[in-house]
Structures are given as C-alpha cells and as structure tokens.
C-alpha positions as a printed Julia matrix, in Angstrom:
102×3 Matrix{Float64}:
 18.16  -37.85  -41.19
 17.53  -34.82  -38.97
 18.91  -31.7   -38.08
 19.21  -31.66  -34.37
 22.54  -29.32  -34.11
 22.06  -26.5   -31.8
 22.35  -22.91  -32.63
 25.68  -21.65  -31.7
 25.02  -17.78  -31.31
 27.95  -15.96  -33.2
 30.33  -13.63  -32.16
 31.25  -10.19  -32.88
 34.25  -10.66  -35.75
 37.36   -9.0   -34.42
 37.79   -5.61  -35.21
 41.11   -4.99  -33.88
 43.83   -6.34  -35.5
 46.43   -7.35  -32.97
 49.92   -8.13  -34.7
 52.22  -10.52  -32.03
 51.04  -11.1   -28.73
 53.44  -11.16  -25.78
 52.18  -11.1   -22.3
 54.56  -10.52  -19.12
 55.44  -13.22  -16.34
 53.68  -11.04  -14.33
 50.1   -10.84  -15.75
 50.47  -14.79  -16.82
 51.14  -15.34  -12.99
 47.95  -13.1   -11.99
 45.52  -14.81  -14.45
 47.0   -18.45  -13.46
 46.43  -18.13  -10.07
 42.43  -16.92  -10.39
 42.3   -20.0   -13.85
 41.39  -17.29  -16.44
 42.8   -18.11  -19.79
 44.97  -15.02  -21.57
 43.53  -15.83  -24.9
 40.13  -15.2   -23.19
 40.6   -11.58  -22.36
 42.79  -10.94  -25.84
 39.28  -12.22  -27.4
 37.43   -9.88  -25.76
 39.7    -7.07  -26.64
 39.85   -8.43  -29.78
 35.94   -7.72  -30.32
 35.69   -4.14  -28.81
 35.48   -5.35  -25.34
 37.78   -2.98  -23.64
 36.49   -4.48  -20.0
 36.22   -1.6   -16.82
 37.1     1.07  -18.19
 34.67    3.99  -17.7
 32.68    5.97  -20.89
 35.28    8.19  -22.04
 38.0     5.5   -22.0
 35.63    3.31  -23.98
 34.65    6.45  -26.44
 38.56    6.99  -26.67
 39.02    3.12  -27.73
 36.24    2.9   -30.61
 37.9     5.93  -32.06
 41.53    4.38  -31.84
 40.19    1.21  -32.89
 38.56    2.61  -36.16
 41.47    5.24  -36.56
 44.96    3.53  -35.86
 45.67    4.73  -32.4
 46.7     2.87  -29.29
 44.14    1.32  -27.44
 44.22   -0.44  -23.99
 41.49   -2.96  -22.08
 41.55   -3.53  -18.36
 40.06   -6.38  -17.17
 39.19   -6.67  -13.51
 39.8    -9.96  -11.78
 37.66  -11.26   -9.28
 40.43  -11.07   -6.93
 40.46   -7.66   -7.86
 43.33   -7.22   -9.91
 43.47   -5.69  -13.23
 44.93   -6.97  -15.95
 46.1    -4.67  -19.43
 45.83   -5.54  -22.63
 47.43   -2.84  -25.03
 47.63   -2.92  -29.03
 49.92   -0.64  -29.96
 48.98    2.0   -32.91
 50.47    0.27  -35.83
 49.29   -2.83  -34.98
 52.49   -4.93  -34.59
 52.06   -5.95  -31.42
 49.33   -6.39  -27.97
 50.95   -7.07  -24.85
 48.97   -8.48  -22.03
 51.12   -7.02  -18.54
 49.94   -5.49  -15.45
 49.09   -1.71  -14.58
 52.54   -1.78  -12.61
 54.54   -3.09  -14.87
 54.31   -0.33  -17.86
C-alpha cells in the first residue's frame, strides 16, 4: 500500500477568538454580488489577517489581538468596496458590515 496523499500546507491557528458572528444585509449583499464567501474573510481575520489596512493599523491590531482590545479588518473587493470585519474587545461578538453602516 502506498502513501500517495498530498501535503496539505497548514494554516496559521486562529488567534482571535471571535464569540457570535453577525454580518449586516448590507455587507452579505456586497460580497454576494462579487461570489466571495463571508466565512472566507472571517478566516482571514481570524488568523491575523487584518486585509488593507496600512502599518500602524496592522501594529494597532497585533497589540489588540494579544491584549483584549477591539480590532477591525478591511478587506478590499475587487470591485473596490471594502468590507469590515470587527471583534469587539471582550470577544462576544465580530460583525461583518460595511464602512457606512457603523
């Protein structure tokens, strides 16, 4: 018998907990029409991804991240609008809306 499986590279394990997820009609609507899946940007995020944000942003997110603050991911479609994904502080809950709707 051989072994012919391919290597499936792993991922980075979550480091963000991210308590209930609710997303808006809004941001469902924008990722529906340009077929990207929610739960793929809430993986990212998930795994320290934060998206287009610049340097400071993303030095402001590993600290929150690794010291209970808020954090929040935007994630640039190619139609060029951005999506948010926030995680509030305590962790109860990530909402995925757009940049006008918080």
């Amino acid at each position: 018998m051989s072994d012919d499986c391919s290597v499936i590279p792993l991922l980075p394990t979550p480091r963000l907990k991210l308590g209930v997820l609710v997303a808006t009609p809004g941001a469902l609507q924008a990722l529906q029409a340009v077929d990207v899946s929610v739960f793929r940007l809430v993986n990212r995020h998930a795994r320290s991804d934060w998206g287009d944000v610049d340097d400071a942003d993303r030095q402001q997110n590993d600290f929150a991240a690794a010291n209970g603050e808020r954090v929040l991911s935007c994630y640039r479609l190619w139609n060029g609008r951005c999506i948010w994904i926030v995680t509030e502080a305590d962790r109860s809950l990530t909402t995925v809306l757009l940049p006008d709707e918080y």
